[in-house]
DSSP file (Angstrom, degrees, kcal/mol; ACC not computed):
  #  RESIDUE AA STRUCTURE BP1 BP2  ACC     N-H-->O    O-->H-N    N-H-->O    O-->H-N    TCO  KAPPA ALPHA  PHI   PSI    X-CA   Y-CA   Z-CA
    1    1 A X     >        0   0    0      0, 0.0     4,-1.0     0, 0.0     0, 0.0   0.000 360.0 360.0 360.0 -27.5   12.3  -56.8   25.5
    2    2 A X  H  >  +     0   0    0      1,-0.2     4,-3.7     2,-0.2     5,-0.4   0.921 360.0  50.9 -63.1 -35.9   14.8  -53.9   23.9
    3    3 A X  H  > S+     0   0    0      1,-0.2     4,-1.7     2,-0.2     5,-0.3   0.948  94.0  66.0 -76.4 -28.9   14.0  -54.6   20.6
    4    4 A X  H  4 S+     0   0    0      1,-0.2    -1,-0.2     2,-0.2     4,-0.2   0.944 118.2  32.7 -54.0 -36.4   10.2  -54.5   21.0
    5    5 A X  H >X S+     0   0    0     -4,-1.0     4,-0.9    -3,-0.2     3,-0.8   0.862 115.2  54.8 -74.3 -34.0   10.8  -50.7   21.7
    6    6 A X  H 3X S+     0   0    0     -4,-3.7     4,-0.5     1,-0.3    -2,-0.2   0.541 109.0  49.5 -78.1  -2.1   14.0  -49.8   19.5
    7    7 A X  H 3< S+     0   0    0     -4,-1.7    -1,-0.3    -5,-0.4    -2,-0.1   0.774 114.6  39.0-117.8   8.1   12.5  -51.0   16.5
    8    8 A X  H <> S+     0   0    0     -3,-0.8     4,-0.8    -5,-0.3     3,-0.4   0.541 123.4  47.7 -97.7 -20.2    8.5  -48.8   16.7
    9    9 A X  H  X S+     0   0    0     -4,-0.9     4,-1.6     2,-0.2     5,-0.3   0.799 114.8  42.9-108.0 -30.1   10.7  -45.7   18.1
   10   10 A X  H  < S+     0   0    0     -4,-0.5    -1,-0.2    -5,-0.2    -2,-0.1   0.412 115.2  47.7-109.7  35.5   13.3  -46.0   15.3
   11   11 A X  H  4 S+     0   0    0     -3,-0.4    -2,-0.2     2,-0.1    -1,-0.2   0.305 112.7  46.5-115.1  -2.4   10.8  -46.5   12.8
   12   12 A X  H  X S+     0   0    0     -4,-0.8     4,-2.0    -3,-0.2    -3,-0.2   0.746 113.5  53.8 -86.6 -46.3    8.6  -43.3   14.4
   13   13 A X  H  X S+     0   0    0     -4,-1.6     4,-1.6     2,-0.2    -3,-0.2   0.981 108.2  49.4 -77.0 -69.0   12.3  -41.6   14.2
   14   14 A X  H  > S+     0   0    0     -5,-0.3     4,-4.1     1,-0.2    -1,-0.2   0.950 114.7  46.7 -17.4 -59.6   12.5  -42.8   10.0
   15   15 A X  H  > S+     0   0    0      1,-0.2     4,-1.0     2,-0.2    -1,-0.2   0.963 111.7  45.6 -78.6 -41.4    9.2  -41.3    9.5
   16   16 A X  H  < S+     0   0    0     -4,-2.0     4,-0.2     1,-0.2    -2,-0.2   0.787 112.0  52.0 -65.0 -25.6    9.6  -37.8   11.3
   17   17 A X  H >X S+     0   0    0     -4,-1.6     3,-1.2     2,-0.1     4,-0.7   0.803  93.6  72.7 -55.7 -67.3   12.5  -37.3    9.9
   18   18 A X  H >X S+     0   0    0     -4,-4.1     3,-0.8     1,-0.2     4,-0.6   0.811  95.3  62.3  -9.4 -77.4   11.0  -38.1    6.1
   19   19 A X  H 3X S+     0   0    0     -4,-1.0     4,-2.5     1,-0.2     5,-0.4   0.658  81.0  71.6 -33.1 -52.7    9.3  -34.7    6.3
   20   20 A X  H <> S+     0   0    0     -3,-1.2     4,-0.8    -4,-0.2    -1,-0.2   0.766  95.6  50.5 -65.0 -16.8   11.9  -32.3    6.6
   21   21 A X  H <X S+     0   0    0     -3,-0.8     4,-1.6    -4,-0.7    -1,-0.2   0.872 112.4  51.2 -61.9 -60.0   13.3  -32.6    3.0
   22   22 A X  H  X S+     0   0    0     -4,-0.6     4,-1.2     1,-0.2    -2,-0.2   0.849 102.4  52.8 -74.8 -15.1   10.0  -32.1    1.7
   23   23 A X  H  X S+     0   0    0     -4,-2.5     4,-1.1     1,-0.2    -1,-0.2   0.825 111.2  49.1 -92.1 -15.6    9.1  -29.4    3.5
   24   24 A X  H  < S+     0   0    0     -4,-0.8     4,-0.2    -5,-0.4    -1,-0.2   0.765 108.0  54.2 -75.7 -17.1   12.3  -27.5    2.3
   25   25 A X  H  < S+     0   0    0     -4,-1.6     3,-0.4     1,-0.2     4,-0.3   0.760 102.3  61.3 -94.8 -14.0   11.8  -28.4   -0.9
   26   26 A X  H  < S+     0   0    0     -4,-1.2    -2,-0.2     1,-0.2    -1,-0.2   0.676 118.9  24.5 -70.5 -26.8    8.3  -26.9   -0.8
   27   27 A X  S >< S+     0   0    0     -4,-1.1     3,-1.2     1,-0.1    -1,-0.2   0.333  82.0 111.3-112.3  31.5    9.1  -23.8   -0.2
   28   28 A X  T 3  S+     0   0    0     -3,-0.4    -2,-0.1     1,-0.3    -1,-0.1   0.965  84.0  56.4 -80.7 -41.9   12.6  -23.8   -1.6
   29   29 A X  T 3  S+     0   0    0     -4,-0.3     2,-0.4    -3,-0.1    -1,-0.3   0.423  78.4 106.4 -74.5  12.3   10.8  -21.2   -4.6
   30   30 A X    <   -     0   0    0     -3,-1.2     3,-0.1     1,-0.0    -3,-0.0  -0.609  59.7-155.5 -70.2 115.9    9.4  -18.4   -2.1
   31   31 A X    >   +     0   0    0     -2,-0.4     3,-2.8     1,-0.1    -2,-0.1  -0.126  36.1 150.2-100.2  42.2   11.5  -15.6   -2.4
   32   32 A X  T 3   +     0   0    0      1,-0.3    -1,-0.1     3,-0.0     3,-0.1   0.331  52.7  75.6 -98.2  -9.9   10.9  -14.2    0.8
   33   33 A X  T 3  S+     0   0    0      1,-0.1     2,-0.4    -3,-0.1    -1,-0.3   0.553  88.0  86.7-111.2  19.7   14.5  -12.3    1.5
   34   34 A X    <   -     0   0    0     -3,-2.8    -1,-0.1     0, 0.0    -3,-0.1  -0.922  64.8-143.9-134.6 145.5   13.5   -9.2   -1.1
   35   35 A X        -     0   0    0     -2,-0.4     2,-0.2    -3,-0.1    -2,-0.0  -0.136  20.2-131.6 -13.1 120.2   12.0   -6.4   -1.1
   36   36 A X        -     0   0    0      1,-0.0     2,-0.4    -2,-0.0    -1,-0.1  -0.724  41.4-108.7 -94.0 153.1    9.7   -5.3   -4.5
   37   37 A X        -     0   0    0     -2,-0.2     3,-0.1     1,-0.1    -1,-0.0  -0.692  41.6 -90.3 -90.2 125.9   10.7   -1.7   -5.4
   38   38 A X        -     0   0    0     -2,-0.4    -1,-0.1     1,-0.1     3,-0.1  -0.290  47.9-102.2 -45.7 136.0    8.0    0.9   -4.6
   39   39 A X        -     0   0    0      1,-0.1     2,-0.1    -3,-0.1    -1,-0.1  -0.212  48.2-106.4 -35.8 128.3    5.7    1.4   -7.7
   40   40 A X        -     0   0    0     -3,-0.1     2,-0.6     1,-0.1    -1,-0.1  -0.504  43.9-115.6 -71.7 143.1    7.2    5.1   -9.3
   41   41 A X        -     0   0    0     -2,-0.1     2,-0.2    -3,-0.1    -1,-0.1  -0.681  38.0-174.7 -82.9 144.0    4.6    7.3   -8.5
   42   42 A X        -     0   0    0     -2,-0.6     2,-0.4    53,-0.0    24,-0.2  -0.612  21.0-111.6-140.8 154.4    2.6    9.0  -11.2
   43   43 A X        -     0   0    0     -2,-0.2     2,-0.4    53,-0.1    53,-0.2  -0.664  17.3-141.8-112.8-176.5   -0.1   11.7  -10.9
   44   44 A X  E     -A   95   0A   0     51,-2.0    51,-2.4    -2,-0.4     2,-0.1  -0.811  14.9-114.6-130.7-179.7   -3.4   12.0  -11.4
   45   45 A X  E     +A   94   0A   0     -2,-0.4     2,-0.2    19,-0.3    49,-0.2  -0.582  41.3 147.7-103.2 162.2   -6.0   14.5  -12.7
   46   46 A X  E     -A   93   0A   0     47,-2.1    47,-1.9    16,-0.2     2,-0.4  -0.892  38.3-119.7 173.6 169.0   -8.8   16.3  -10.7
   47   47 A X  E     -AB  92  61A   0     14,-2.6    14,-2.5    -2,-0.2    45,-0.2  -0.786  30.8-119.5-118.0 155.1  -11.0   19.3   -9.9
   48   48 A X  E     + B   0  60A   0     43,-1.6    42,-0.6    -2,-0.4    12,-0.2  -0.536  34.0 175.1 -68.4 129.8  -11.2   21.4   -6.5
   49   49 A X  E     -     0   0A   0     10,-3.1     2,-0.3     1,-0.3    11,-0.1   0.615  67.8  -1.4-102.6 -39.5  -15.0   20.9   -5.2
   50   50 A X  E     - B   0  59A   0      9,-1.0     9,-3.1    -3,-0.1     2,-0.8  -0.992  56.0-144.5-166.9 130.4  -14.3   22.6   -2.3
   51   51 A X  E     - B   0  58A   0     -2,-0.3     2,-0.9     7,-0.2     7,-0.2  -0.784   9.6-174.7 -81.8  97.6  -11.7   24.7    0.2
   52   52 A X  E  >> + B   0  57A   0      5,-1.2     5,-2.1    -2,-0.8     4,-0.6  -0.772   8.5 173.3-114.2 100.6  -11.9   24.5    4.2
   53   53 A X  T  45S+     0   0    0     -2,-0.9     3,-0.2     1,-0.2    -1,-0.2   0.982  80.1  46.2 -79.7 -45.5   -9.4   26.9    4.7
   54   54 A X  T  45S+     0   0    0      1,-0.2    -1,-0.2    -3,-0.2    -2,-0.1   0.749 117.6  38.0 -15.2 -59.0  -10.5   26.4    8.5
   55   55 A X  T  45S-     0   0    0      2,-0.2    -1,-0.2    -4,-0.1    -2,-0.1   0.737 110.3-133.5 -75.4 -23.7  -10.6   22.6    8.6
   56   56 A X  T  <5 +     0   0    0     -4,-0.6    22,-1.2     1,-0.3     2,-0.4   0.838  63.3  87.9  46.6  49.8   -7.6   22.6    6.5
   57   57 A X  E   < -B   52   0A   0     -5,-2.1    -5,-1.2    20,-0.2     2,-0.4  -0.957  63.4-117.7-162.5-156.9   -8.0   20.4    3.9
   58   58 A X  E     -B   51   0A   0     -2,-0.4    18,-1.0    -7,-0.2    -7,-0.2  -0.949  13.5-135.1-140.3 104.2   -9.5   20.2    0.2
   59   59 A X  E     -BC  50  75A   0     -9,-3.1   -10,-3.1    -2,-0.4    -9,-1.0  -0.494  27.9-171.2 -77.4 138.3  -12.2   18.3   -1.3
   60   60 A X  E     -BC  48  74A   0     14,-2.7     2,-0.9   -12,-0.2    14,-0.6  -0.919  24.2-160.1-137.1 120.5  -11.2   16.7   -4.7
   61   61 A X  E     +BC  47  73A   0    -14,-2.5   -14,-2.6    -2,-0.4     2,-0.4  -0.810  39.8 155.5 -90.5 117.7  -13.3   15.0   -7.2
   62   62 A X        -     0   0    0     10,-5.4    10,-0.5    -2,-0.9   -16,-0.2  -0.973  38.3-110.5-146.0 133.5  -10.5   13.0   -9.3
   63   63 A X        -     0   0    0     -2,-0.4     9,-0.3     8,-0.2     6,-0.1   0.161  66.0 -36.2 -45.0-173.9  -10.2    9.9  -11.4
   64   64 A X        -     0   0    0      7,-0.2   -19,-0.3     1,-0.1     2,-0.3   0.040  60.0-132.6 -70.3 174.0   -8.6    6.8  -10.6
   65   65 A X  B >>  -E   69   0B   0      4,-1.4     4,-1.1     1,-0.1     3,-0.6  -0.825  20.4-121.3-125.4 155.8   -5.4    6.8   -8.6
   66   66 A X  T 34 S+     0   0    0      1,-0.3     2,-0.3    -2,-0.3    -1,-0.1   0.721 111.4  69.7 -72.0  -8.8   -2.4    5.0   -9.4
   67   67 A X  T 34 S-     0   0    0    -28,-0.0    -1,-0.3     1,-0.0    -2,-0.1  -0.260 119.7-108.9 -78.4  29.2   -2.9    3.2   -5.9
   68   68 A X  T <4 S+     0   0    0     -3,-0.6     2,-0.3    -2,-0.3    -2,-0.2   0.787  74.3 143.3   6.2  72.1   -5.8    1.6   -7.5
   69   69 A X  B  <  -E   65   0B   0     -4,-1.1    -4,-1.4    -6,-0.1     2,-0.2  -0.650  50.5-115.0-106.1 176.3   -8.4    3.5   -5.6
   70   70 A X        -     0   0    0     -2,-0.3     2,-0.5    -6,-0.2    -8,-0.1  -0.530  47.3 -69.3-107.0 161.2  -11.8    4.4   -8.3
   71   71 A X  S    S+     0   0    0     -2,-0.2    -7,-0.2    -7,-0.1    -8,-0.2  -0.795  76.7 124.0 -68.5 107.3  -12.5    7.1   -9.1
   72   72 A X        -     0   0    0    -10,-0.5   -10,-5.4    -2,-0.5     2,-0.4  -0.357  53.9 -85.6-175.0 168.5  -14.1    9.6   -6.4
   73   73 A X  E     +C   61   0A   0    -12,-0.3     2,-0.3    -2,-0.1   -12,-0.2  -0.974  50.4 160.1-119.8 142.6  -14.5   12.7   -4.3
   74   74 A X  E     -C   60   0A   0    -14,-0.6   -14,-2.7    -2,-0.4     2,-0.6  -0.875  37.2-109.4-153.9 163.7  -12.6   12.6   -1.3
   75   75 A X  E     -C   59   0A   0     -2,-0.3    29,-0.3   -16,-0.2   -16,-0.2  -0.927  33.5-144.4-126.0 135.2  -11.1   15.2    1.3
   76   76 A X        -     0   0    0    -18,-1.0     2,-0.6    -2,-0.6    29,-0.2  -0.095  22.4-154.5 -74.6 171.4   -7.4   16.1    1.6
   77   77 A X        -     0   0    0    -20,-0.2    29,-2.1    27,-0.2     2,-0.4  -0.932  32.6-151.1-161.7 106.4   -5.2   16.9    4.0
   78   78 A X  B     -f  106   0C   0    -22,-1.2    29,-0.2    -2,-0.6     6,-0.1  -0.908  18.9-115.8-117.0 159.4   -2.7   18.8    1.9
   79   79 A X  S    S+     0   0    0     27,-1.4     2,-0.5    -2,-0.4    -1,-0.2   0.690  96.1  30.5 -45.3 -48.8    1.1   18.9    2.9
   80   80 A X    >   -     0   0    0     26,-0.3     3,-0.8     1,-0.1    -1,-0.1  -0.997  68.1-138.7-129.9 142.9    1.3   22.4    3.6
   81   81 A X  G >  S+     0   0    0     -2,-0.5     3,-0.9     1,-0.2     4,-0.3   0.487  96.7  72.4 -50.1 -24.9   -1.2   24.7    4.8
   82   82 A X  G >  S+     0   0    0      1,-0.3     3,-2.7     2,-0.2     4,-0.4   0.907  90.5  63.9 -51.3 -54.5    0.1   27.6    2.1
   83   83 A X  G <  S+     0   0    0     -3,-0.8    -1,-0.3     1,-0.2    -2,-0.1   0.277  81.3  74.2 -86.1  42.6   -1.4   25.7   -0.5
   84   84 A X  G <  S+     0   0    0     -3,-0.9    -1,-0.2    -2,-0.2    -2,-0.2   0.506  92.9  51.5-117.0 -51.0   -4.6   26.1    0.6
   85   85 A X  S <  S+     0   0    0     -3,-2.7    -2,-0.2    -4,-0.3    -3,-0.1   0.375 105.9  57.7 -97.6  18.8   -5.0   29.8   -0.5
   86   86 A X  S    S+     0   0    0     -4,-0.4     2,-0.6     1,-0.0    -1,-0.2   0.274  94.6  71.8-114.3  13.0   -3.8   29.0   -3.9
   87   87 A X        +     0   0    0     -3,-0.2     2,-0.5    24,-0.0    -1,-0.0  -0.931  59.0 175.8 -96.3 123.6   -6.3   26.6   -4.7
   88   88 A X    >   -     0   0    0     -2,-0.6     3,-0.6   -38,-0.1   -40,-0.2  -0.958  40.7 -73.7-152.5 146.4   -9.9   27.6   -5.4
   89   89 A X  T 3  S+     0   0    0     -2,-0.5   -40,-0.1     1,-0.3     3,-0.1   0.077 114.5  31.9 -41.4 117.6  -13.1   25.6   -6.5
   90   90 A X  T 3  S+     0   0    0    -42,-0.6     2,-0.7     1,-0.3    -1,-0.3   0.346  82.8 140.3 100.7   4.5  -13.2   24.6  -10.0
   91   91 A X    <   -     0   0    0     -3,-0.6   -43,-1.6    20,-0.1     2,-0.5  -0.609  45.8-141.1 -74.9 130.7   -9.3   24.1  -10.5
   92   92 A X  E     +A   47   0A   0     -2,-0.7    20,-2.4   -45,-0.2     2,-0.3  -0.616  31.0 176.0 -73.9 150.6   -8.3   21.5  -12.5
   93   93 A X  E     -AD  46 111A   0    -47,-1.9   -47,-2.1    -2,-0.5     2,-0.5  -0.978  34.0-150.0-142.3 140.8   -5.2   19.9  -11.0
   94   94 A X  E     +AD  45 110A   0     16,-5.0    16,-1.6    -2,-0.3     2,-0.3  -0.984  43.0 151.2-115.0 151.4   -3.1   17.1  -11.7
   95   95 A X  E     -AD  44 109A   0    -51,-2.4   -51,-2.0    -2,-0.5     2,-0.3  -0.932  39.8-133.6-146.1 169.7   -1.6   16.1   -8.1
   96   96 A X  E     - D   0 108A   0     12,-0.9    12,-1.7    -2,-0.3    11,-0.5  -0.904  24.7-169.5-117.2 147.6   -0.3   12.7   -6.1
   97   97 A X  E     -     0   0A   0     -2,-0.3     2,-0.2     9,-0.3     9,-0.2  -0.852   5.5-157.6-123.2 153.3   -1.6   12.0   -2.3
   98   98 A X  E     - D   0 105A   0      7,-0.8     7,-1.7    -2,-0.2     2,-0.3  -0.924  25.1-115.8-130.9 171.9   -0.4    9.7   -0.4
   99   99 A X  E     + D   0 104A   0     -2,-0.2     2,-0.5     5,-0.2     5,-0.1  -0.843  41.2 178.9-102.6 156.4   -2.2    7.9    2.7
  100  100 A X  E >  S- D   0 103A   0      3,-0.6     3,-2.1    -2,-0.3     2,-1.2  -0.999  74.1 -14.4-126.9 120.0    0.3    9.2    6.2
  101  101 A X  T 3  S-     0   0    0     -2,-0.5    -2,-0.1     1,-0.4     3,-0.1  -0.147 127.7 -50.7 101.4 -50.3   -1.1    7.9    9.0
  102  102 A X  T 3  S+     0   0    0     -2,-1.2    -1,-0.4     0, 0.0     2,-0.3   0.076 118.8 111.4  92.9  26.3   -4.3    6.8    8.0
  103  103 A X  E <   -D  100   0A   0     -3,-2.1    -3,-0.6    -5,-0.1    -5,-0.1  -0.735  66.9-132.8-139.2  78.6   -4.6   10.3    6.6
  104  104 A X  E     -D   99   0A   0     -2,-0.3     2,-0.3   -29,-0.3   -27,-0.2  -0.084  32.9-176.4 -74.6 127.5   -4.7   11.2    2.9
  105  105 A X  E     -D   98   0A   0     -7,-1.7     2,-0.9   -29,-0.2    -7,-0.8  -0.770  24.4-125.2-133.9 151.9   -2.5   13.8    2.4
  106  106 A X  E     +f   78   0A   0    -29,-2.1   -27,-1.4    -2,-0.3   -26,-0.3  -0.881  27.0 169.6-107.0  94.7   -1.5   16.1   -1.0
  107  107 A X  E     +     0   0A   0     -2,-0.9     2,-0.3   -11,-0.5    -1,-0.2   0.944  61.2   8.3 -82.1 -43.0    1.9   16.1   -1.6
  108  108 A X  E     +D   96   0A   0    -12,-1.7   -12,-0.9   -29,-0.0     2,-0.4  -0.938  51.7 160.9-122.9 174.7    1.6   17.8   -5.1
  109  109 A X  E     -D   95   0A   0     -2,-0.3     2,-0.3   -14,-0.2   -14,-0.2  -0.992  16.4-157.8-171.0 165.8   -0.2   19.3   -7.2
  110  110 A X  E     -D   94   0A   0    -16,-1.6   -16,-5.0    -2,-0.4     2,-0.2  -0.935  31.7-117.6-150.4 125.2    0.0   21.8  -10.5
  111  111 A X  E     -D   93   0A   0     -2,-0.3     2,-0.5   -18,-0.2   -18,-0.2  -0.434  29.4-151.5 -50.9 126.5   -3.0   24.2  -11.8
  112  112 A X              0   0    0    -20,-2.4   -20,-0.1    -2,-0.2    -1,-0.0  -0.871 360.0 360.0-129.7 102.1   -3.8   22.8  -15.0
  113  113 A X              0   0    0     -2,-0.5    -1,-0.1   -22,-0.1   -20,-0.1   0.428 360.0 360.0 -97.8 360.0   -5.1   25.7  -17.3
């Protein structure tokens, strides 16, 4: 009466077993313990539409961004409130944003005459 159970239970035990080999060897090429090095950041070009020294932030019309976003007008956030009065509608700039928060933010920028 033992064997009618020892031999379906160590032949369920056989087969459950099988599996685990292959499924380490399926992922054995997933490189899963590094890290990709942040992309260098680069800038891009664009013109001031518009200043809300109030609202505090900067509307920008700019080509694409190295974050593959298209090319657009968008509003700013920019890092510090100072540069706000040295910007005025119709500069060209080249600058990087980044998004903080949910929040697109101007981390640099340069007047480009």
């Amino acid at each position: 009466m033992n064997r009618r159970f020892i031999a379906p239970a160590l032949a369920a035990a056989l087969l459950l077993g099988a599996g685990v080999p292959l499924s380490a060897q399926a992922n054995a090429g997933h490189d899963h313990g590094h890290a990709h090095a942040p992309a260098a950041a680069t800038q891009a070009d664009g013109v001031v539409r518009k200043v809300d020294r109030q609202a505090g932030r900067v509307t920008i019309a700019h080509g694409p961004l190295p974050n593959g976003m298209p090319a657009m007008t968008m509003v700013f956030r920019p890092q510090e409130a100072a540069w706000l009065e040295q910007l005025r509608e119709g500069d060209k700039i080249r600058f990087r944003a980044e998004d903080r928060q949910g929040v697109m933010t101007l981390t640099q920028f340069e007047i480009v005459r």
